[in-house]
N, CA and C of each residue as an Amber inpcrd file, in Angstrom:
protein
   369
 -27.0000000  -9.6240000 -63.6430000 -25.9400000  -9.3300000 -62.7050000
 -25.9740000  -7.8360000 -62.3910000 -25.8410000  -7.5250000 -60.8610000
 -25.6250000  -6.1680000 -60.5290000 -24.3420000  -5.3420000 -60.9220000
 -24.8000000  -4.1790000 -61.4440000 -23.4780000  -3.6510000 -61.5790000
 -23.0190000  -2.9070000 -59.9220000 -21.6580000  -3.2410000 -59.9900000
 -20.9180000  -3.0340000 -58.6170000 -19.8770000  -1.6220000 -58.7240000
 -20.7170000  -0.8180000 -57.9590000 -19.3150000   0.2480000 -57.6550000
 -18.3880000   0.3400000 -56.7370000 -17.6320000   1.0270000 -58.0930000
 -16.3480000   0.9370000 -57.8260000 -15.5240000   1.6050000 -56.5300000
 -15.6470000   2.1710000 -56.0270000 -15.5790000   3.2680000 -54.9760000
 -14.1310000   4.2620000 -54.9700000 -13.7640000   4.5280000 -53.8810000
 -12.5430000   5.1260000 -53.9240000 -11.1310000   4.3870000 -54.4690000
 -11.3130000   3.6260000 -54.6170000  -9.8740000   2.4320000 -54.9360000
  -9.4610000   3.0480000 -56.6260000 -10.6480000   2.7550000 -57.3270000
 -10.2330000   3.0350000 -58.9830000  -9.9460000   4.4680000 -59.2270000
 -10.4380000   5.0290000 -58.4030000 -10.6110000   7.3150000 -58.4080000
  -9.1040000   7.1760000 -57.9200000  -8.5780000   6.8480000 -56.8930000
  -7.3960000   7.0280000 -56.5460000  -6.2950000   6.4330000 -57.5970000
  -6.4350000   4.6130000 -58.2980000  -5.7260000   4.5950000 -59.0700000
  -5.4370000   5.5850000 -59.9590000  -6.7540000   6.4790000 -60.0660000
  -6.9130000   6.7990000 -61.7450000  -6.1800000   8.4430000 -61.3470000
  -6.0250000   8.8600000 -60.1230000  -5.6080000  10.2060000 -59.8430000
  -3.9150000   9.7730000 -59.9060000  -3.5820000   8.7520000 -59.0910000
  -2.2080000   8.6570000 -59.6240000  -1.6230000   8.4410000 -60.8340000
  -2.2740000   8.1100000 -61.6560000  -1.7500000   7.6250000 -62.7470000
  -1.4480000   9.4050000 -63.5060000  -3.0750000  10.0890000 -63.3290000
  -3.1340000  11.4110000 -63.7430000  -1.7460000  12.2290000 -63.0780000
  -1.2640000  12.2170000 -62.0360000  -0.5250000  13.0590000 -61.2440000
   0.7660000  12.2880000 -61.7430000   1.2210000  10.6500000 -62.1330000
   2.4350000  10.6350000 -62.8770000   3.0690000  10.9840000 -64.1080000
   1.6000000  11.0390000 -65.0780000   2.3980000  11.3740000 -66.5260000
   1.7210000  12.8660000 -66.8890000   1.4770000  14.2600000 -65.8010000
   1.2160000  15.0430000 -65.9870000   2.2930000  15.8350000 -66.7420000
   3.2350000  15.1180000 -66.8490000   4.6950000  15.9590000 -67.4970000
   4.2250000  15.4570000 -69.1220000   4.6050000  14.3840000 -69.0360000
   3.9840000  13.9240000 -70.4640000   2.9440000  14.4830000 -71.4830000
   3.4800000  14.7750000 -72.8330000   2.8800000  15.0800000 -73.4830000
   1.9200000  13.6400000 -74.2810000   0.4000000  14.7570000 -74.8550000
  -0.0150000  13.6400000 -75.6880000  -1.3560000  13.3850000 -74.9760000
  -1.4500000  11.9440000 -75.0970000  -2.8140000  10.9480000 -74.5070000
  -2.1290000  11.3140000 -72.4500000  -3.4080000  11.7690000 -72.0160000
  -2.9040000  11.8850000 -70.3580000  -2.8340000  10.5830000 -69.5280000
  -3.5470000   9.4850000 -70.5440000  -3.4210000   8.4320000 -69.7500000
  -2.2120000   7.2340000 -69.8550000  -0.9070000   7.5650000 -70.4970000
   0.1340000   6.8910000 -70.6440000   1.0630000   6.4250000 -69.6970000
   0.1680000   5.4730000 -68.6300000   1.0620000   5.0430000 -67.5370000
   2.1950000   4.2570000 -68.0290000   1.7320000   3.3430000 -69.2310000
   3.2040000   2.2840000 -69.4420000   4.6790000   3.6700000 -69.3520000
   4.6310000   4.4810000 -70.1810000   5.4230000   5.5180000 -70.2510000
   6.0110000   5.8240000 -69.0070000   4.6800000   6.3610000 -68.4250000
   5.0790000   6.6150000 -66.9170000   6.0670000   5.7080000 -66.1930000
   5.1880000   4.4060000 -66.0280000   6.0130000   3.2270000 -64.9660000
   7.7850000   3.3810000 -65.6870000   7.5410000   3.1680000 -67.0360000
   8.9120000   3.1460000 -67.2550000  10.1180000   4.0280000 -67.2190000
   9.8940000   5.4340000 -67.4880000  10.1450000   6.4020000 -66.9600000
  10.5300000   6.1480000 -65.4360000   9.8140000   6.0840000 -64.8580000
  10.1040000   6.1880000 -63.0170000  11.1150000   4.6540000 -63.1130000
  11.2700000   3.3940000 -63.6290000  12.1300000   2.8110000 -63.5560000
  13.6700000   3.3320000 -63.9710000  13.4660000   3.6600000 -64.9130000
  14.4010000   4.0980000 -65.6810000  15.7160000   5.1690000 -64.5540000
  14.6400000   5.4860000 -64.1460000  14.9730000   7.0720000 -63.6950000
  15.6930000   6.7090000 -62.0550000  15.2330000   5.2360000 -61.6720000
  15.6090000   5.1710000 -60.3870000  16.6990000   3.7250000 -60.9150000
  16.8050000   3.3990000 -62.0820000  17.8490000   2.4660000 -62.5090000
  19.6110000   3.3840000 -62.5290000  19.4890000   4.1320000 -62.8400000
  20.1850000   5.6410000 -63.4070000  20.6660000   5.8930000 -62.0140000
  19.8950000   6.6690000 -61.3810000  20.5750000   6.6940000 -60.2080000
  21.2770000   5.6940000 -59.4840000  21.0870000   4.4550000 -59.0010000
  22.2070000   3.9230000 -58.9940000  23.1600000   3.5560000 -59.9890000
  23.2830000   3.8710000 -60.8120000  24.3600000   3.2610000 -61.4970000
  25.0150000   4.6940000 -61.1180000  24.4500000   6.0350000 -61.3030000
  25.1650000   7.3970000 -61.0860000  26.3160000   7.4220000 -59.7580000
  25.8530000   6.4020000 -58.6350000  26.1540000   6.0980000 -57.6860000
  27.9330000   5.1130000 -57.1950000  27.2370000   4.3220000 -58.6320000
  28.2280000   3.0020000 -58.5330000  29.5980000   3.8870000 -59.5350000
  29.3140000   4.6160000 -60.4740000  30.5130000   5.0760000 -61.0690000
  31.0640000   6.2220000 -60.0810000  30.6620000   6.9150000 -59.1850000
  31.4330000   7.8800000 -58.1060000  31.7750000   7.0530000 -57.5120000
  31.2070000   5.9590000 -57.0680000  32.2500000   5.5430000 -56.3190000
  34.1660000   4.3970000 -57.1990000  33.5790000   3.9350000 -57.8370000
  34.8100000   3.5030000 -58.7670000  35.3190000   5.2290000 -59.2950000
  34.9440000   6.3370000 -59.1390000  35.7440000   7.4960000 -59.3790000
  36.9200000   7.5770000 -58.2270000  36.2450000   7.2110000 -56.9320000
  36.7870000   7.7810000 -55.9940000  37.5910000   6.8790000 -55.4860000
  37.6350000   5.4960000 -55.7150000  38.7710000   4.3730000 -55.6480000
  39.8900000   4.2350000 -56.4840000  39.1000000   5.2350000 -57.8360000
  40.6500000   5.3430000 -58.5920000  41.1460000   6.6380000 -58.6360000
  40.6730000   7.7790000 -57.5510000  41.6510000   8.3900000 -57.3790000
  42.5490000   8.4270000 -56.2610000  41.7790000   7.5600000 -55.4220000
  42.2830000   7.5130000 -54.1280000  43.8080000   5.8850000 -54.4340000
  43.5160000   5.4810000 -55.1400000  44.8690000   4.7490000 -55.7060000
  45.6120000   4.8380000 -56.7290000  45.4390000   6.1060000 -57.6610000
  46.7130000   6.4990000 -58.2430000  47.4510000   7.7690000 -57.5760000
  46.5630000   8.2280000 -56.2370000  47.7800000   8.9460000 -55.4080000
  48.5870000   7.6730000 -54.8410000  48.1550000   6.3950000 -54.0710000
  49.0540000   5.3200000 -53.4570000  50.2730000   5.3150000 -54.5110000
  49.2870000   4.8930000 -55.3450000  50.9200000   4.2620000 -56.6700000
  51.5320000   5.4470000 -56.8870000  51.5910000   7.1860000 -56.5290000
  52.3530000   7.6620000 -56.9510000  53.6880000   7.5000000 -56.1690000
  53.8850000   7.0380000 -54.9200000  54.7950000   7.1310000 -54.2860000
  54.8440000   7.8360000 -52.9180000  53.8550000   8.4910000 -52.8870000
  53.6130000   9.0850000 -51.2760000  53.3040000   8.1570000 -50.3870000
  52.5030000   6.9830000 -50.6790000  51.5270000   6.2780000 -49.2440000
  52.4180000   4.7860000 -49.7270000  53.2590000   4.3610000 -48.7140000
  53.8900000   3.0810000 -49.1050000  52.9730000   1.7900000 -48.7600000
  51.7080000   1.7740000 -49.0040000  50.4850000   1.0000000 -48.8880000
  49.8160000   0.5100000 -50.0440000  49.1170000  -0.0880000 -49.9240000
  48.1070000  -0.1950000 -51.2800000  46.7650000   0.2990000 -50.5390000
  45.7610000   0.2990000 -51.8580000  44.8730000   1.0020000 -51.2820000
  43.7060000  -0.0200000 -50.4850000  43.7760000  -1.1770000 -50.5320000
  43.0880000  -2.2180000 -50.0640000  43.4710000  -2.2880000 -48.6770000
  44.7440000  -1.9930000 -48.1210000  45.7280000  -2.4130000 -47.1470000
  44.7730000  -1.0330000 -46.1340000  44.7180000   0.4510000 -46.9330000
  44.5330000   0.9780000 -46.4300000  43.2410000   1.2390000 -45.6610000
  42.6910000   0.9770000 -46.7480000  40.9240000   0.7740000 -46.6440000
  41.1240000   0.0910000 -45.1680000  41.3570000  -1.4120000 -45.2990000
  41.3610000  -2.0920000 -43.8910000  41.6720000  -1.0050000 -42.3030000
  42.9460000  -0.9860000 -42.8620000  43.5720000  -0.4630000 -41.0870000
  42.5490000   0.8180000 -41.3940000  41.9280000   1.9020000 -41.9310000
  40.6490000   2.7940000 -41.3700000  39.9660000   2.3720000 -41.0270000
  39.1970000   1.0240000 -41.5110000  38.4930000   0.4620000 -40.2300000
  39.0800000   0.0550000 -39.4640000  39.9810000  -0.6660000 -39.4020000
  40.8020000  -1.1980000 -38.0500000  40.7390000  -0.1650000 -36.9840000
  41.1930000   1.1960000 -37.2290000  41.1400000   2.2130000 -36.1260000
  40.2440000   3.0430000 -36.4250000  38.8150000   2.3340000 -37.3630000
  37.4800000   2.8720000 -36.5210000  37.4300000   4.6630000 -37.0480000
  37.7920000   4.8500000 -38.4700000  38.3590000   6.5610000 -38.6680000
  37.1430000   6.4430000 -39.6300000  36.2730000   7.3590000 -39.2690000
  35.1500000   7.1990000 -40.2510000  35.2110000   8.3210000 -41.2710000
  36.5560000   7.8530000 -42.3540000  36.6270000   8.4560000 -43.7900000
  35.9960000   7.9670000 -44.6310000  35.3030000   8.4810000 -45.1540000
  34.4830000   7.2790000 -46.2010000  35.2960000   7.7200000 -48.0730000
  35.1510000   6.9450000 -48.7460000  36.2500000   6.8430000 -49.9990000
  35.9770000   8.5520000 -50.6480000  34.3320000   9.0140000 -50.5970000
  34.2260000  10.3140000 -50.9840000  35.5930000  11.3000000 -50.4560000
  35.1790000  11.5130000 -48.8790000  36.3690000  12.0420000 -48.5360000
  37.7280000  12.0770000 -48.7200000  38.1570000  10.6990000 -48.6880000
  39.4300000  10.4920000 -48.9290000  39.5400000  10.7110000 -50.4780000
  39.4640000  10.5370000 -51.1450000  39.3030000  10.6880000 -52.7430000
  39.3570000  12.6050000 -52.5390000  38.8570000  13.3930000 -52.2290000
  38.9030000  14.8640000 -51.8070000  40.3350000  15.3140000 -51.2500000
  40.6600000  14.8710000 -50.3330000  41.8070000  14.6020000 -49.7450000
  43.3800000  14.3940000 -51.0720000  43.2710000  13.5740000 -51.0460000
  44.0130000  13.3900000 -51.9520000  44.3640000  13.9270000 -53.3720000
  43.0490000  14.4030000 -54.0540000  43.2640000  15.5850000 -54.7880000
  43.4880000  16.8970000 -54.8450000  43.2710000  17.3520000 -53.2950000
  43.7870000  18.5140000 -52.4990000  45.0670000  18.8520000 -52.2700000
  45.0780000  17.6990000 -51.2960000  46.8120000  17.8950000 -50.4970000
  46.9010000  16.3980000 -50.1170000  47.8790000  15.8580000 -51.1320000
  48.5260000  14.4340000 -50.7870000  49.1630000  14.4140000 -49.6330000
  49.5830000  15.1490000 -49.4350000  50.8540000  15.4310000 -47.6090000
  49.3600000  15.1780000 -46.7700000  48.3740000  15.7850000 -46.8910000
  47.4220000  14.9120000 -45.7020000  47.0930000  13.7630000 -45.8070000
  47.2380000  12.7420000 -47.1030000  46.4290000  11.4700000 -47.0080000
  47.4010000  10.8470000 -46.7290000  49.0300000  11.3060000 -47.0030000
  50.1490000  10.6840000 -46.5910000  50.2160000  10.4960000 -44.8580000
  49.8150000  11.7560000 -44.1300000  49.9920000  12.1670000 -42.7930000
  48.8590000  10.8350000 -42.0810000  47.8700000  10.5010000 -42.7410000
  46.6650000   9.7390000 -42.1070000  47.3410000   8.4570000 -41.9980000
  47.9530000   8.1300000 -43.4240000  48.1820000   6.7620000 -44.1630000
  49.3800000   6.1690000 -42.8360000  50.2990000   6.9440000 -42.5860000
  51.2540000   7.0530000 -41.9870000  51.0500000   6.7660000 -40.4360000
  50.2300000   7.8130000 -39.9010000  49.4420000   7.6680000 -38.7150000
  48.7350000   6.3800000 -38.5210000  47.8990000   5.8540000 -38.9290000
  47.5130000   4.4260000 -39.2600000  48.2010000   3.6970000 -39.2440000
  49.5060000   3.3340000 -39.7440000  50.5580000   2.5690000 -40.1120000
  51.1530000   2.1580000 -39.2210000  51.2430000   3.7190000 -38.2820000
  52.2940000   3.5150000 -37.3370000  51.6500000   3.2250000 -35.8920000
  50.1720000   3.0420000 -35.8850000  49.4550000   2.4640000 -34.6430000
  49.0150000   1.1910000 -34.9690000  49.3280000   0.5690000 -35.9950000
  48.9860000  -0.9510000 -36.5240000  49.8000000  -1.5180000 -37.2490000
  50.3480000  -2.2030000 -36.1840000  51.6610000  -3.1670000 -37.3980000
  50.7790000  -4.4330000 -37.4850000  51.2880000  -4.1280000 -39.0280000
  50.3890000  -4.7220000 -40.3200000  50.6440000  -6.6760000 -39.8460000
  51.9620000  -7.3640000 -39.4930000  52.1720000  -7.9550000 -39.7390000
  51.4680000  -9.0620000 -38.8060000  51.7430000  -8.0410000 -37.4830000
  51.0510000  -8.6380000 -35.9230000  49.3770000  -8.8060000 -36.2520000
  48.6590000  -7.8490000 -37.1190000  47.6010000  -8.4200000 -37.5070000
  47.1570000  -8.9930000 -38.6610000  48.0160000  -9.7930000 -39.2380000
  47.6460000 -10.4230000 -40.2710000  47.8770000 -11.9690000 -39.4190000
  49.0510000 -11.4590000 -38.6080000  49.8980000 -13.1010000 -37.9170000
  50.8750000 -13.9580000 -38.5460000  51.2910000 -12.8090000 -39.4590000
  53.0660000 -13.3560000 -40.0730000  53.6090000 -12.7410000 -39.0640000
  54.9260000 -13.4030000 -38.9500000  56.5770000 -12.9370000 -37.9520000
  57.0740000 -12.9390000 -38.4830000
């Protein structure tokens, strides 16, 4: 049987592998390390993701429950999209740890261009 070369395909595997675990100490050829590492590392980030945002839903609803925004925060969420206000929870969560009199002023504003009841369709 002829032996068959290999060509550019295995040189390139073999340069990436070199260029991922160049941080790595030790044997240079420790891709398992590597692959897992780069999983790891992009598992992490979302989760880094998913807890700011449960940060920013629970601060943005223990200003509601303090008594400023006579809403809940689900109620509110809705009518910002309803009128299309592109706050996203980061912001508002900012807001509210700033100056409650503005998330009150929005909450309010909202409120008072959408009655809640006419769009749910109770009388």
């Amino acid at each position: 049987m002829t032996r068959t070369r290999r060509g550019y395909i295995a040189r390139r595997r073999r340069t990436k592998a070199r260029s991922l675990v160049s941080s790595f100490r030790g044997d240079p050829l420790k891709t398992q390390e590597a692959i897992r590492a780069l999983a790891s590392s992009h598992r992490d980030r979302d989760g880094q993701k998913r807890n700011f945002r449960r940060l920013w839903i629970t601060r943005i609803n223990s200003v509601i429950r303090d008594g400023w925004i006579y809403s809940t925060y689900s109620r509110l969420i809705h009518d910002l999209y309803k009128r299309q206000l592109l706050l996203n929870r980061k912001i508002l969560a900012q807001i509210a740890i700033a100056n409650k009199n503005c998330l009150y002023l929005i909450s309010n504003g909202i409120i008072k261009k959408i009655n809640w009841k006419e769009s749910v369709g109770v009388i």
